[in-house]
C-alpha distance (Angstrom), angle and dihedral (degrees) to the residues before:
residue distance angle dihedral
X1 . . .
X2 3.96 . .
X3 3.77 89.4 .
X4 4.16 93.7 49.7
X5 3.78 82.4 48.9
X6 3.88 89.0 53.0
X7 3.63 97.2 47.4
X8 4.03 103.6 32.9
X9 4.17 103.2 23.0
X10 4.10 135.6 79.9
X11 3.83 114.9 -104.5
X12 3.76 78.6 -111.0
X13 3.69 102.2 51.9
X14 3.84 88.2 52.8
X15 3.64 94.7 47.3
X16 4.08 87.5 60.2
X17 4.01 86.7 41.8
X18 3.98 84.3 62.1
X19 3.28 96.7 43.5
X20 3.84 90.1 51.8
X21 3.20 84.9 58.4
X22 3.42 110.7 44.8
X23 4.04 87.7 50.4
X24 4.21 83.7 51.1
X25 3.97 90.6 49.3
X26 4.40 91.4 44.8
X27 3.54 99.0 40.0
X28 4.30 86.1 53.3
X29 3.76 92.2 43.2
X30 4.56 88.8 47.6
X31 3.72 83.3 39.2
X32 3.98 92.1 51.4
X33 3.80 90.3 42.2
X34 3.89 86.3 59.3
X35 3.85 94.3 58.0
X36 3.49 94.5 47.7
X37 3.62 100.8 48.1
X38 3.86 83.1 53.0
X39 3.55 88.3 53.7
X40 3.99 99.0 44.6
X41 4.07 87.1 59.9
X42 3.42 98.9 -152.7
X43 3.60 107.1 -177.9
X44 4.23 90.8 -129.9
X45 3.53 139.0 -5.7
X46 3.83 123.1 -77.1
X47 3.34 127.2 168.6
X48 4.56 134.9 -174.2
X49 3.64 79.2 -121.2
X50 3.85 98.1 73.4
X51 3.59 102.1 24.5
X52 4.22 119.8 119.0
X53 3.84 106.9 -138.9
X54 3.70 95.4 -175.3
X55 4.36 91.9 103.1
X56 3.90 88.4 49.5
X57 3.55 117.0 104.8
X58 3.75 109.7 -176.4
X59 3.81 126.3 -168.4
X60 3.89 119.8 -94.2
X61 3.92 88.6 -108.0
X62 3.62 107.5 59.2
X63 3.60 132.7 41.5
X64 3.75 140.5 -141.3
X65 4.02 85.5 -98.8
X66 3.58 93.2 58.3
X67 4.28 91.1 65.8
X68 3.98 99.2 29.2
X69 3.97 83.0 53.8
X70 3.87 94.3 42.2
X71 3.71 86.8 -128.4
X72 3.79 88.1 148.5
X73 3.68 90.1 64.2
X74 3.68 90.2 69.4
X75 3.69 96.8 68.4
X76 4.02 96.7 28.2
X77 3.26 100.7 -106.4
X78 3.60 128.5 -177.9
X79 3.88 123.4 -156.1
X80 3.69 119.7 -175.2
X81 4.07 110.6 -147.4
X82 4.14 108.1 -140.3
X83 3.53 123.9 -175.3
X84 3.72 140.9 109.7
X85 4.45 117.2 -70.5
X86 4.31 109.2 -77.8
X87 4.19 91.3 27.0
X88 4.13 90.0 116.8
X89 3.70 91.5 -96.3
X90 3.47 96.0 136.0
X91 4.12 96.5 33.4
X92 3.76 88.4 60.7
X93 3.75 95.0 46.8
X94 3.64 84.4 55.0
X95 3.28 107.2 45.5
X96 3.83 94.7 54.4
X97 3.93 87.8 49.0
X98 4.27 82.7 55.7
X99 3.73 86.9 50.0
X100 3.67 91.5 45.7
X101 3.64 88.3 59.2
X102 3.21 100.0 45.7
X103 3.51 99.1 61.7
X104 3.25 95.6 43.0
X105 3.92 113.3 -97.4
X106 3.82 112.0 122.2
X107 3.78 118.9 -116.0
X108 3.76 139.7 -176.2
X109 4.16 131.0 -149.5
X110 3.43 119.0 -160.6
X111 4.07 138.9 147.7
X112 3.11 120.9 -130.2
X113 3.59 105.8 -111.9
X114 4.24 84.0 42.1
X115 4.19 86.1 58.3
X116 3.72 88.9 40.4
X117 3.96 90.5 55.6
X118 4.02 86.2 37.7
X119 3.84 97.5 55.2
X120 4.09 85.9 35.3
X121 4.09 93.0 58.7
X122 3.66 97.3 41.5
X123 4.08 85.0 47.8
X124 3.53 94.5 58.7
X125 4.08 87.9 42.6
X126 3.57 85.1 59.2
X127 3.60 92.3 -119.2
X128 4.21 100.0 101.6
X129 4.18 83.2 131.3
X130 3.40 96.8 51.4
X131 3.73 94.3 54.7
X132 3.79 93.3 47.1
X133 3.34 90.7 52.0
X134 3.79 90.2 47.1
X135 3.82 85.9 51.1
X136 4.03 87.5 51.3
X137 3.88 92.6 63.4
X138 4.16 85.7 64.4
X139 4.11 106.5 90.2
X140 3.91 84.1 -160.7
X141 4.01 122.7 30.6
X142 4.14 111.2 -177.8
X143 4.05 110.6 -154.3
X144 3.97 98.6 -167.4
X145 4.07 124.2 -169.4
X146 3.42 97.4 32.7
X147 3.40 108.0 -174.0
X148 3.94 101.3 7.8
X149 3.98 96.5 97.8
X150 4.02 118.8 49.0
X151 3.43 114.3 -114.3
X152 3.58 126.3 -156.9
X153 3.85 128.0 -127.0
X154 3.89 91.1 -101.2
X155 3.66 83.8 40.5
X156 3.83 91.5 53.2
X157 3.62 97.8 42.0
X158 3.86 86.5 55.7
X159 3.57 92.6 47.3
X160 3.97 85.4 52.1
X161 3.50 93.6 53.2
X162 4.27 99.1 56.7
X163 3.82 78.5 49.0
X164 3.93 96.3 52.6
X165 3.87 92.3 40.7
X166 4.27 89.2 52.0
X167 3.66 86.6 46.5
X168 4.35 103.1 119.0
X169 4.47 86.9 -17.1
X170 3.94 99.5 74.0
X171 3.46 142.2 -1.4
X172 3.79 126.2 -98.0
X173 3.81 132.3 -147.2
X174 3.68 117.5 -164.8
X175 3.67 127.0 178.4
X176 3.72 115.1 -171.7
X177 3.65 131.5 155.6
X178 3.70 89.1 -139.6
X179 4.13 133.4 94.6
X180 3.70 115.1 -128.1
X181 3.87 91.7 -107.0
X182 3.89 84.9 65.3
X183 3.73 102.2 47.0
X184 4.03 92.9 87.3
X185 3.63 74.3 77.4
X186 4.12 97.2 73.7
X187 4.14 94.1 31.5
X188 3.84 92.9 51.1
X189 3.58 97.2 -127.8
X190 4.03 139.4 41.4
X191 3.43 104.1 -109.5
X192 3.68 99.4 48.8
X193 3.85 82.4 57.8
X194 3.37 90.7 42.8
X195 3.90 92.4 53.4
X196 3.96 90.8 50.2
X197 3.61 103.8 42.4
X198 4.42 82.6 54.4
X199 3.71 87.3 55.3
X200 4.30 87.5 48.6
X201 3.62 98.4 48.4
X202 3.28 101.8 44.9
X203 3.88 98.0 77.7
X204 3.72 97.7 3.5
X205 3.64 146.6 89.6
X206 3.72 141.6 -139.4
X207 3.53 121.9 -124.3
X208 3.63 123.7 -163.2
X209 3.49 133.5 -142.4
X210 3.75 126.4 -158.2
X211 3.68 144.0 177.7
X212 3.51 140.8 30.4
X213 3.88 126.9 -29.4
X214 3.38 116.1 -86.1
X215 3.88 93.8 -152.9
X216 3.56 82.2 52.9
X217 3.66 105.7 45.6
X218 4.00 89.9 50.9
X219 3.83 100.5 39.5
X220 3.93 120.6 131.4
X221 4.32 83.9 -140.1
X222 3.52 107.1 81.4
């Protein structure tokens, strides 16, 4: 169609033909981000553009550039956010599932005791696979609160088994208030910690949080 515009049309009719169809091509890709931040369920809106980076303490290899840009998706890898409750953990974790969305790559928010109950229903449904494979379409899945819920052992081997299926397929944001030495805590036993935390580290990153909560710092109660 371009090329019987070039050969047949006015400079200006093809200019409007282009801009027909760059209006086509950004209304799909703002009508695309729309489903997918539906999808993601993000309980609120959070985008790079408000967030306060001062608490984050990145490692020496990587640089701010290489989250806001989702670079990290590109080789599926995981970063685990640690720091103490109101640090921006979760903020950050949501704002790069908003930018996800926005450009297009699908993305899912959960906690952990919200994918625990998730993968629990659709296991007594009788549809477990079906969900895990519904959770293996999303190139980033965010499990948030690690570690701030109990979790049974069912629970935890469920929880284990989204983290298995990620492993080296899609990247994985965890935010936990817990060191890895405490995480035997939420699986119920060592090595079932043991065996996630290998999967983590092996492409991923820590990311540490520091300073004082900013729920706390700005609340009317004092």
């Amino acid at each position: 169609m371009l090329r019987e515009c070039a050969d047949h049309a006015t400079p200006r009719q093809c200019d409007i033909l282009i801009e027909l169809f760059e209006a086509e091509l950004s209304s799909r890709a703002a009508s695309r981000a729309r489903r997918l931040m539906h999808r993601a369920r993000v309980p609120v809106r959070k985008t790079l553009d408000s967030y306060d980076w001062s608490p984050v303490a990145l490692p020496a290899d990587i640089t701010r550039e290489h989250l806001t840009t989702l670079d990290f998706l590109n080789g599926c890898e995981d970063l685990v956010f640690y720091g103490d409750v109101g640090t921006g953990k979760t903020h950050l974790a949501i704002a790069l599932v908003t930018q996800a969305c926005l450009e297009g790559i699908p993305a899912r928010f959960f906690t952990a005791a919200g994918l625990v109950d998730h993968l629990r229903n659709a296991k007594h449904a009788g549809r477990l696979d079906k969900e895990l494979a519904a959770l293996s379409k999303n190139e980033l899945l965010v499990i948030d609160e690690l570690g701030y819920i109990p979790i049974d052992t069912d629970g935890a081997r469920l929880l284990f088994q989204a983290i298995a299926d990620a492993y080296e397929q899609r990247s994985l944001i965890i935010t936990t208030n817990l060191a890895f030495s405490q995480w035997g805590q939420v699986f119920g036993n060592d090595d079932m910690a043991a065996a996630a935390i290998d999967r983590i580290v092996h492409h991923g990153r820590m990311i540490t949080f520091t300073g004082q909560s900013y729920r706390m710092a700005n609340a009317l109660m004092k």
